[in-house]
VOBA-1610 file (N, C-alpha, C; in pm, whole numbers, padded with zeros to 5 digits, always signed):
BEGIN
Unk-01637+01669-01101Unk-01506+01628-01155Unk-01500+01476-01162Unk-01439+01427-01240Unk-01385+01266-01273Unk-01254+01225-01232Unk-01261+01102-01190Unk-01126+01077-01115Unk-01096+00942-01227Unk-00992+00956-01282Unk-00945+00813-01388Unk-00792+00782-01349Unk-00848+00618-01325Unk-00703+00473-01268Unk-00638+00520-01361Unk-00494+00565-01341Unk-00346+00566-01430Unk-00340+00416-01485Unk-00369+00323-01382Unk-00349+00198-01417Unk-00452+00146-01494Unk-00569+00169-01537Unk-00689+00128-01580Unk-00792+00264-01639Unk-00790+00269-01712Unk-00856+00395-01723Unk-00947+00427-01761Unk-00996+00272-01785Unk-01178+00239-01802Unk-01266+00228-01639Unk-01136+00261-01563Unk-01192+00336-01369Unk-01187+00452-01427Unk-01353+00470-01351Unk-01343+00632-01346Unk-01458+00629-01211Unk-01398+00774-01141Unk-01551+00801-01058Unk-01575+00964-01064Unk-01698+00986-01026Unk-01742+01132-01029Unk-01720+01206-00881Unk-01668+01298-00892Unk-01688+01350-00745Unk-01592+01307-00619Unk-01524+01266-00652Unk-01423+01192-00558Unk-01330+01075-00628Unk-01220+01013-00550Unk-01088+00941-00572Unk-01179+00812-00642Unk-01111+00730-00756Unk-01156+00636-00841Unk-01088+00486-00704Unk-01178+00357-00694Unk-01073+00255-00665Unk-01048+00175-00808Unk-00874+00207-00822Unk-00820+00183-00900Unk-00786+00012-00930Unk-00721-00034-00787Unk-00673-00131-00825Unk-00766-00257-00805Unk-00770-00369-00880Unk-00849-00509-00865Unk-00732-00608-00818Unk-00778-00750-00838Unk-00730-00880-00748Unk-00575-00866-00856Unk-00448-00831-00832Unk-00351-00880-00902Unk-00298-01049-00939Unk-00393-01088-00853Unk-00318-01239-00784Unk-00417-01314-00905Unk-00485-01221-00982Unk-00611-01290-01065Unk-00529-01302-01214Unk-00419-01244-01244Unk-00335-01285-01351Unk-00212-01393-01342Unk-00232-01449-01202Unk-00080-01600-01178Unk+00028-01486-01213Unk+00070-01411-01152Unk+00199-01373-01086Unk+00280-01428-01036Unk+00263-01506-00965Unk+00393-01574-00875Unk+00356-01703-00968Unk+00511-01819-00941Unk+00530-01956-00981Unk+00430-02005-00980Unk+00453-02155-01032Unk+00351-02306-01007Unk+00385-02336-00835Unk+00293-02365-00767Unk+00307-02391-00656Unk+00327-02303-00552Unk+00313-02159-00556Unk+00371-02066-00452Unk+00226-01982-00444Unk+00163-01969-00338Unk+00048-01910-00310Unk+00032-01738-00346Unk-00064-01653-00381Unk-00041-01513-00452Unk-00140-01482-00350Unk-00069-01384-00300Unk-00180-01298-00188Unk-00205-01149-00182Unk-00357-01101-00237Unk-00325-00933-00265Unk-00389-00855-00125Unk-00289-00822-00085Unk-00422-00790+00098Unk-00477-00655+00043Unk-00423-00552-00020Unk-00537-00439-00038Unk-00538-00372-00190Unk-00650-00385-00232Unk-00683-00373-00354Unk-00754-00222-00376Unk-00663-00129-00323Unk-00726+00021-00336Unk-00625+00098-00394Unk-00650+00239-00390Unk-00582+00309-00556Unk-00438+00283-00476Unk-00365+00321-00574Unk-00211+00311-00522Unk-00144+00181-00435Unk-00218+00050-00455Unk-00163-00026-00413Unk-00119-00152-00525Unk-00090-00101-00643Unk-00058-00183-00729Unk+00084-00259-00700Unk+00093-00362-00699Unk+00225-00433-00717Unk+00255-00481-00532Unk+00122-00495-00454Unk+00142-00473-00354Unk+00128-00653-00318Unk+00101-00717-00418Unk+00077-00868-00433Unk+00186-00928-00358Unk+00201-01088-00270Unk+00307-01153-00217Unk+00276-01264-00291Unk+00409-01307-00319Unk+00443-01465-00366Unk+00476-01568-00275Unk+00459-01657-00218Unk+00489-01707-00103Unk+00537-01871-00098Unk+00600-01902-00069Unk+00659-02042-00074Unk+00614-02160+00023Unk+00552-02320-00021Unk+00572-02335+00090Unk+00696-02403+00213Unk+00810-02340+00219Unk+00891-02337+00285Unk+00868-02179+00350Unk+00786-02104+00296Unk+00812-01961+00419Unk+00857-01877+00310Unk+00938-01900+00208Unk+01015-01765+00134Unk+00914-01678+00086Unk+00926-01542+00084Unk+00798-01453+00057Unk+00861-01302-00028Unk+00797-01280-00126Unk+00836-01188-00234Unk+00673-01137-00256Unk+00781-00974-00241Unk+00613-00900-00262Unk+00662-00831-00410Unk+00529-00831-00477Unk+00500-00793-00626Unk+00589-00871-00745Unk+00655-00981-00744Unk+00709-01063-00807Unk+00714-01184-00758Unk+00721-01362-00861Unk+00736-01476-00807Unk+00854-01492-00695Unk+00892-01535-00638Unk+00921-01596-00505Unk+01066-01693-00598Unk+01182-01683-00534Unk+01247-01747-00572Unk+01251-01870-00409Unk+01202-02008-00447Unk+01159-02075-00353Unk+01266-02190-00270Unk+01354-02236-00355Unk+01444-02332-00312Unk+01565-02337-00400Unk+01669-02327-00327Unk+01805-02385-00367Unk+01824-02573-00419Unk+01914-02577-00512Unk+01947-02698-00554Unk+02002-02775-00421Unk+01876-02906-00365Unk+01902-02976-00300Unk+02017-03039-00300Unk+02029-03071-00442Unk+02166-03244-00453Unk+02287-03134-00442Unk+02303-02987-00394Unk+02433-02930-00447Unk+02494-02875-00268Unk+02362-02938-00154Unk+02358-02971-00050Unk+02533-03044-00016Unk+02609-02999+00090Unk+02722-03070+00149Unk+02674-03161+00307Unk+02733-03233+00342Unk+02714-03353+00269Unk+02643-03416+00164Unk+02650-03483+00062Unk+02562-03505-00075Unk+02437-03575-00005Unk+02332-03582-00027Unk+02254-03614+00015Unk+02208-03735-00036Unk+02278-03772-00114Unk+02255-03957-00189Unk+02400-04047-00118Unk+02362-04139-00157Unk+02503-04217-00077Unk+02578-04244-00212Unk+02684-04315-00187Unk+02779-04340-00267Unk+02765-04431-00415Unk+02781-04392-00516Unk+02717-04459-00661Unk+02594-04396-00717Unk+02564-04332-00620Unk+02420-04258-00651Unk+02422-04131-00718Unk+02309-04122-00827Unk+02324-03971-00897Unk+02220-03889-00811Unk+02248-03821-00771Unk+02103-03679-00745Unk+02052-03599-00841Unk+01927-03598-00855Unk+01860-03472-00911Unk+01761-03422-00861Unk+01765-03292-00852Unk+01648-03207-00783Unk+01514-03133-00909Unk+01386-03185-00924Unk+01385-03178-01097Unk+01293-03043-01077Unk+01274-02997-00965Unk+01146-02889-00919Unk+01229-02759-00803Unk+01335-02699-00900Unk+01411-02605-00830Unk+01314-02447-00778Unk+01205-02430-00886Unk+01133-02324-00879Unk+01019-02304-00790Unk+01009-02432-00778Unk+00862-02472-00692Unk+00875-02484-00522Unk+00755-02453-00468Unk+00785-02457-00291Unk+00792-02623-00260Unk+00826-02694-00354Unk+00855-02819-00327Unk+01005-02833-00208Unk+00998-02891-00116Unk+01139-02906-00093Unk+01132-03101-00050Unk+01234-03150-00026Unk+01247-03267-00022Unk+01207-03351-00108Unk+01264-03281-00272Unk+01185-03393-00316Unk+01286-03419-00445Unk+01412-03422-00405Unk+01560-03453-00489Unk+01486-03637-00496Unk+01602-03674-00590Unk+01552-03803-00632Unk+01694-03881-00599Unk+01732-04012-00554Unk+01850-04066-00563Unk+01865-04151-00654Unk+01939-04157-00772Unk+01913-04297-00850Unk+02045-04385-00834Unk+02031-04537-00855Unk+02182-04635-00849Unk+02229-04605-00974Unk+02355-04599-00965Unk+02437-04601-01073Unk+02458-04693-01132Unk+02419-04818-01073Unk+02457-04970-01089Unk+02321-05026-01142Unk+02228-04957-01159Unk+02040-05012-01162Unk+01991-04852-01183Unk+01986-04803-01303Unk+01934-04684-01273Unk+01720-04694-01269Unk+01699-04830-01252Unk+01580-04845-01266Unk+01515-04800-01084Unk+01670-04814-00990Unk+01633-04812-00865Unk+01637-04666-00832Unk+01515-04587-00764Unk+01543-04417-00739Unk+01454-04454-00583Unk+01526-04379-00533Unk+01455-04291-00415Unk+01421-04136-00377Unk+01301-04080-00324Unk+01234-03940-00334Unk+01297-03889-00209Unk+01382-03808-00161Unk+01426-03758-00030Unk+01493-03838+00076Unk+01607-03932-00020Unk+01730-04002+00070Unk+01821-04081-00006Unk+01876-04143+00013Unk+01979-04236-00048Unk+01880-04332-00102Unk+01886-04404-00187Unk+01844-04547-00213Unk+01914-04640-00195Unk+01840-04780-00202Unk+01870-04908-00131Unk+01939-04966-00278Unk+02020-04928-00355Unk+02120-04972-00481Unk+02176-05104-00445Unk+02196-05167-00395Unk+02262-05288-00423Unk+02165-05371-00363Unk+02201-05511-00426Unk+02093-05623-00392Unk+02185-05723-00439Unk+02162-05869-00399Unk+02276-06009-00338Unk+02306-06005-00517Unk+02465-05974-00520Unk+02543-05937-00561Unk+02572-06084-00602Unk+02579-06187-00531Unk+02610-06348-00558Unk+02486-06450-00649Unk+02347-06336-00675Unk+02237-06394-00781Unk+02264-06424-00899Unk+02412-06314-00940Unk+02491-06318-01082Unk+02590-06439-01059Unk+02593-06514-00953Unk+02698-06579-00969Unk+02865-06566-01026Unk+02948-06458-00982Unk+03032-06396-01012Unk+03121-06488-00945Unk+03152-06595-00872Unk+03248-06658-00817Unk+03233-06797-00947Unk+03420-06875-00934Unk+03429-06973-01019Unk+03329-07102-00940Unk+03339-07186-01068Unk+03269-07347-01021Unk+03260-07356-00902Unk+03239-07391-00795Unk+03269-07469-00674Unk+03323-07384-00546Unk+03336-07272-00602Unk+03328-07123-00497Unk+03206-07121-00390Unk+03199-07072-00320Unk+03112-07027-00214Unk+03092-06859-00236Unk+03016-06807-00264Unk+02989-06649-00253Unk+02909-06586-00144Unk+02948-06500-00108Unk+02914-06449-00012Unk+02921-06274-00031Unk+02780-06209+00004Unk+02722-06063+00029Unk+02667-06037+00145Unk+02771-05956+00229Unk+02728-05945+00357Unk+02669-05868+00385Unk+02677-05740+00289Unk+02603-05621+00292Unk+02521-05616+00238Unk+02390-05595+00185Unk+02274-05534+00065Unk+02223-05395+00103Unk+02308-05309+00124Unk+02239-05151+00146Unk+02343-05067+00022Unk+02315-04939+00027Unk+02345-04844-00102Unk+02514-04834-00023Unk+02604-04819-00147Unk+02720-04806-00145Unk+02822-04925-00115Unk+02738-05085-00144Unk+02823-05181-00107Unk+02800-05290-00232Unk+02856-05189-00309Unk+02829-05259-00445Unk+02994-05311-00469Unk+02985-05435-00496Unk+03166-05498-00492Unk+03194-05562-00389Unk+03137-05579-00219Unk+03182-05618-00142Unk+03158-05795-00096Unk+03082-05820-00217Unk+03088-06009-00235Unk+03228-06062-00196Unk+03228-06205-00155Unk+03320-06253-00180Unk+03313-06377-00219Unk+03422-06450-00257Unk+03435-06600-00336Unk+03525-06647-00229Unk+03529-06756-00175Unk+03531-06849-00147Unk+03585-06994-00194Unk+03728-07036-00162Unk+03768-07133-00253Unk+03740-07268-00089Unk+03710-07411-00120Unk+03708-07480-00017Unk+03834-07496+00055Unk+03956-07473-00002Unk+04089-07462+00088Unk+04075-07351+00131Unk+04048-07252+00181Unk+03983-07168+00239Unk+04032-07008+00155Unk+04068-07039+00023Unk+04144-06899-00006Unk+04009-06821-00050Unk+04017-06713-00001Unk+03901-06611-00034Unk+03955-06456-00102Unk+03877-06403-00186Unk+03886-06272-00282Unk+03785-06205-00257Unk+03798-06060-00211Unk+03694-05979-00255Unk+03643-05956-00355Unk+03533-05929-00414Unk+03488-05856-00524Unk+03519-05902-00695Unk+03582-06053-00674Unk+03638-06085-00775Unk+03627-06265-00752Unk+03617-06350-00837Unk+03650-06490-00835Unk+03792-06496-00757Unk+03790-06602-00711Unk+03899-06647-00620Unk+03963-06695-00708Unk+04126-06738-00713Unk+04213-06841-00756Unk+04233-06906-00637Unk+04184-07027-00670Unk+04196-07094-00582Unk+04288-07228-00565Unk+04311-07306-00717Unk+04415-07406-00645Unk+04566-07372-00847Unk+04648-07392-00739Unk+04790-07422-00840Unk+04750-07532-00932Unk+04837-07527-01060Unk+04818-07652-01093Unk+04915-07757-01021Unk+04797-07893-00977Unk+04863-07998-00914Unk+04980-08111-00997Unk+04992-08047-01113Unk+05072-08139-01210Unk+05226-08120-01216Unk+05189-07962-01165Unk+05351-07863-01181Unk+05414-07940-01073Unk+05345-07959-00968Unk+05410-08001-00855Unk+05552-08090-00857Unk+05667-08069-00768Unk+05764-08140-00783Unk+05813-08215-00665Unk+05841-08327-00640Unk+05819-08436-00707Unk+05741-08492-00834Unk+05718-08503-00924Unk+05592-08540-00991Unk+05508-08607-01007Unk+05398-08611-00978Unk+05288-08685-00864Unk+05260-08795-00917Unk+05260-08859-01094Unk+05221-08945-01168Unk+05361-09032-01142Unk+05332-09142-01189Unk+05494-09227-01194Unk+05529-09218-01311Unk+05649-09250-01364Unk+05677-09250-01490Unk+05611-09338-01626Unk+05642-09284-01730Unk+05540-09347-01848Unk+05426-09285-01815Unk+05381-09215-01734Unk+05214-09148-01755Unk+05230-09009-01741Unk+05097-08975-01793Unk+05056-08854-01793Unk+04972-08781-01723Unk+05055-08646-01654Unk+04918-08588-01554Unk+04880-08457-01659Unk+04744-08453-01581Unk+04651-08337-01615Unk+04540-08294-01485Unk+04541-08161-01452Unk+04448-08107-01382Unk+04335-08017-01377Unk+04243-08142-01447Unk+04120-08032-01535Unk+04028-07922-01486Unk+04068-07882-01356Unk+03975-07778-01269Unk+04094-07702-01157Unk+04110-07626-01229Unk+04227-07561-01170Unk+04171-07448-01080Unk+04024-07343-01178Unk+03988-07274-01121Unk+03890-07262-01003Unk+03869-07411-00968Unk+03747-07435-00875Unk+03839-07446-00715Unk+03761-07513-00624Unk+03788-07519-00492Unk+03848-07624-00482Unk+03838-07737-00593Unk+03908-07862-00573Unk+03999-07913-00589Unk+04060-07998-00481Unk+04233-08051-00499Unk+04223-08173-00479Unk+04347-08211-00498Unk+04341-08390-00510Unk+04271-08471-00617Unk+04224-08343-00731Unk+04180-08408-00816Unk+04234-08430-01008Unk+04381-08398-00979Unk+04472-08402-01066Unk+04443-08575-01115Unk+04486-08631-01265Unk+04432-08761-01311Unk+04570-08804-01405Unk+04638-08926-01347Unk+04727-08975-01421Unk+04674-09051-01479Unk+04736-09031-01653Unk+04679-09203-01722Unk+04791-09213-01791Unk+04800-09418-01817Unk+04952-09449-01827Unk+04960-09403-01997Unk+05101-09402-02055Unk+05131-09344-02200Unk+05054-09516-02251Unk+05130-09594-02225Unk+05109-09747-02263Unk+05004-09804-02305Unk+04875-09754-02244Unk+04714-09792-02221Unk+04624-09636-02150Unk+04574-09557-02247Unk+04553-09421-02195Unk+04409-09482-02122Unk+04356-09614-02146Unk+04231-09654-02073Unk+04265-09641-01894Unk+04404-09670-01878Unk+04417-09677-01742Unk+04457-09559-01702Unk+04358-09541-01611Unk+04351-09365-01544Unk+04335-09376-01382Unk+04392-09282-01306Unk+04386-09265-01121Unk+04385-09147-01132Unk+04272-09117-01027Unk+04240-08962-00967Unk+04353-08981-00867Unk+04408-08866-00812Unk+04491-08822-00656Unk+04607-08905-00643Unk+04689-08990-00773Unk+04757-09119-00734Unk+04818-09121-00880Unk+04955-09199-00896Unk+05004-09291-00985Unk+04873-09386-01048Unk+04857-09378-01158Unk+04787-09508-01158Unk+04895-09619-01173Unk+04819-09797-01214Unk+04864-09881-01188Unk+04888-09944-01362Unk+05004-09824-01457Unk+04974-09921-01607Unk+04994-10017-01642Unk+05096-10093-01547Unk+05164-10211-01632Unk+05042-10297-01602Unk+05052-10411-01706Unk+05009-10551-01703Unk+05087-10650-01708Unk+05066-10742-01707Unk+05172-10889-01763Unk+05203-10881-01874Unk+05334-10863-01909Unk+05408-10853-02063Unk+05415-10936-02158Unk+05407-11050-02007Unk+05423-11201-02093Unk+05310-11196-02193Unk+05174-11191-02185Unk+05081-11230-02223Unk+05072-11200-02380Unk+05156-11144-02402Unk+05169-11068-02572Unk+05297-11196-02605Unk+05328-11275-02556Unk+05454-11376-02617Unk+05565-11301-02676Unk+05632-11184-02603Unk+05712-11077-02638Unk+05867-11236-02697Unk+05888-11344-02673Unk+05976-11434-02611Unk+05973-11519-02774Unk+06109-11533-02762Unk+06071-11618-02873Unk+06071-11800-02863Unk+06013-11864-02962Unk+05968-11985-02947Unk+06043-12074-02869Unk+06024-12173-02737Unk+06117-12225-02636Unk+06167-12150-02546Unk+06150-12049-02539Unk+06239-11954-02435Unk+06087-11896-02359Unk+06132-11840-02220Unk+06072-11900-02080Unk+06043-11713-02061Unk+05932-11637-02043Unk+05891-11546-02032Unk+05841-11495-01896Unk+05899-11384-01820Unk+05882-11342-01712Unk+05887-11205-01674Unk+05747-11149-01615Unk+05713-11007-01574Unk+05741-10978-01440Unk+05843-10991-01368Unk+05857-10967-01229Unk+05756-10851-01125Unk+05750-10779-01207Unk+05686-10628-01134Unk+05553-10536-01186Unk+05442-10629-01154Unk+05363-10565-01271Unk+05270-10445-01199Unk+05358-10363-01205Unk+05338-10224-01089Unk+05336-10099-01196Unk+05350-09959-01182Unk+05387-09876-01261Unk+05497-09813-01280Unk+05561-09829-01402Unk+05671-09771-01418Unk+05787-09875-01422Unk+05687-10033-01453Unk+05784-10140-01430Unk+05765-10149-01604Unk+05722-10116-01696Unk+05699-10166-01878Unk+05845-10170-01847Unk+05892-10325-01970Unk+05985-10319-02028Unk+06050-10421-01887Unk+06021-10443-01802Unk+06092-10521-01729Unk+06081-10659-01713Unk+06027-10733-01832Unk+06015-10870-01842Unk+06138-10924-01876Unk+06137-11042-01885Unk+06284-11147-01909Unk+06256-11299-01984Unk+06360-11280-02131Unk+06349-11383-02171Unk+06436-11523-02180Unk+06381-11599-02136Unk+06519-11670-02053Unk+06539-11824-02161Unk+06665-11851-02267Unk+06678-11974-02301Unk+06702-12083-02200Unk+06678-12216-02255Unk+06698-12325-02195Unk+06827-12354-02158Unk+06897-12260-02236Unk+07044-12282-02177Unk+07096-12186-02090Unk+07022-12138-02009Unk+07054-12032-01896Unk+07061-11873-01966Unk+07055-11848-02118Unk+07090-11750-02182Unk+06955-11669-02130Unk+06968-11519-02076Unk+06866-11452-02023Unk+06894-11317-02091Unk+06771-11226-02139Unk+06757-11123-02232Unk+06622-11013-02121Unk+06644-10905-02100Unk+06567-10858-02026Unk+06488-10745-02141Unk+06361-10755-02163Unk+06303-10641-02276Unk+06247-10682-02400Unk+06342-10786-02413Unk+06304-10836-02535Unk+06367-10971-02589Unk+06349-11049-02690Unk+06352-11176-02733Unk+06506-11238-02688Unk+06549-11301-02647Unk+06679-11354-02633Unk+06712-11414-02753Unk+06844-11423-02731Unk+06947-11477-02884Unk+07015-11601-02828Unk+06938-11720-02829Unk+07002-11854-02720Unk+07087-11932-02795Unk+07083-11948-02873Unk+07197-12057-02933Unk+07259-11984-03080Unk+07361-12001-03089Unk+07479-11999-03253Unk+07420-12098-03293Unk+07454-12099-03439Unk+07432-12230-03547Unk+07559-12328-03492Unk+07546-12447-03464Unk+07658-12505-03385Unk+07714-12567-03550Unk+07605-12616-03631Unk+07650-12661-03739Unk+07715-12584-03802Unk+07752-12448-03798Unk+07852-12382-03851Unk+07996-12358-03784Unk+08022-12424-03667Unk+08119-12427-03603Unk+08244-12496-03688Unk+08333-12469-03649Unk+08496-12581-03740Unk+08547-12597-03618Unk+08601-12751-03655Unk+08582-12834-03787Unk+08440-12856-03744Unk+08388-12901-03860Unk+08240-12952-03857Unk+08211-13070-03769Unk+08102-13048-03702Unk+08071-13100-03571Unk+08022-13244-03621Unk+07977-13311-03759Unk+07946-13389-03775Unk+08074-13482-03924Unk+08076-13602-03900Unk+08182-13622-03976Unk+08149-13659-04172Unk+08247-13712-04207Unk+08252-13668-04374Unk+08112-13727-04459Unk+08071-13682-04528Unk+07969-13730-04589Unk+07811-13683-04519Unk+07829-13632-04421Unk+07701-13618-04324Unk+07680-13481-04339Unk+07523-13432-04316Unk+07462-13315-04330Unk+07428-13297-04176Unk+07459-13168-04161Unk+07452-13101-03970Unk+07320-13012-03989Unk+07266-13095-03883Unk+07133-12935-03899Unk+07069-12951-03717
//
């Protein structure tokens, strides 16, 4: 008599039971990465193959379902800003989720958080004359710079405002007739507001009034014979010169008016026949 494999039926034997079954593990049955093990290869042991993980998971006569989605892990297993992906769910791979920065996706780490932030103050994100400061450089301390104004006002994560404008100020810091301006408002520096007079815009003071007036006299504001005098040549003194006739007649600003036509006086100051001048 002949004995013929159900499963194979090019097995045959004479005289007794056929061995039916061969290596199953010889067609990749189980996944990429999961070991195929057939322990007995005799009749009736078809499908008797294990799939095996290497974490331990073990499936007999079908692949091996090997690992759960790491990144879907509680607590997240990336730190904060960080994306996870696990790219080898099928495989006996385990630990091998990826962390990438959200802020640098060029930065990834293989089985932890990554190191995502780095000195945050290289961009120079604080104004002119700021001080910046990153106290942290590890993952999740992305923002925690700070700026630094030299009066000591400090901002997280943002440029400082650091000084008012010094012009608004009241009292008003220039003397009169000039003009203030405070060209660095957004930096650390004060006291560096700049009056210059309306009169002469050449004359300019950092932190101070400047000094516009000059001697008034020197322009002969006075008219011809009459006696010219700048009492105060300080700021905020323009306009305070004095023009003084020979006859005590005094004009403050501008030209004095010293004498009437006397020859037009009545009766005529000179007698008949005579010309008055």
């Amino acid at each position: 008599f002949v004995c013929t494999c159900d499963s194979d039926m090019s097995i045959k034997k004479v005289d007794g039971p056929a061995t039916c079954d061969k290596d199953e593990c010889s067609t990749n049955p189980c996944g990429m990465g999961q070991t195929c093990n057939d322990p007995v290869k005799t009749v009736a042991s078809v499908g008797d193959f294990t799939c095996e993980c290497g974490n331990g998971v073990k499936t007999t006569g079908a692949a091996a379902t090997c690992e759960t989605d790491e990144c879907a892990a509680m607590p997240a297993p990336c730190g904060n800003g960080q994306t996870c992906e696990d790219p080898d769910k099928a495989s006996n791979k385990l630990h091998d989720f990826v962390c990438t920065c959200d802020s640098d996706m060029s930065i990834k780490k293989v089985d932890g958080p990554a190191t995502c932030d780095k000195d945050e103050c290289s961009s120079n994100p604080c104004g002119m004359g700021q001080t910046c400061n990153d106290p942290v450089k590890t993952a999740g301390s992305v923002g925690d710079f700070t700026c630094e104004c030299g009066n000591g006002v400090k901002t997280t994560g943002a440029a400082a405002t650091c000084e008012t404008d010094e012009c608004a100020a009241m009292p008003a810091p220039c003397g009169n007739g000039q003009t203030c301006e405070d060209p660095d408002k957004a930096s650390n520096k004060l006291h560096d507001f700049v009056c210059t007079c309306d009169s002469d815009m050449s004359i300019k003071k950092v932190d101070g009034p400047a000094t516009c007036d000059k001697d008034e006299c020197s322009s002969n504001p006075c008219g011809m014979g009459q006696t010219c005098n700048d009492p105060m040549k300080t700021a905020g003194s323009i306009g305070d010169f004095t023009c003084e006739c020979a006859n005590g007649v005094k004009t403050t600003g501008a030209a004095a008016v010293c004498d009437n036509d006397e020859c037009a006086a009545m009766p005529s100051p000179c007698g008949a026949n005579q010309m008055c001048e």
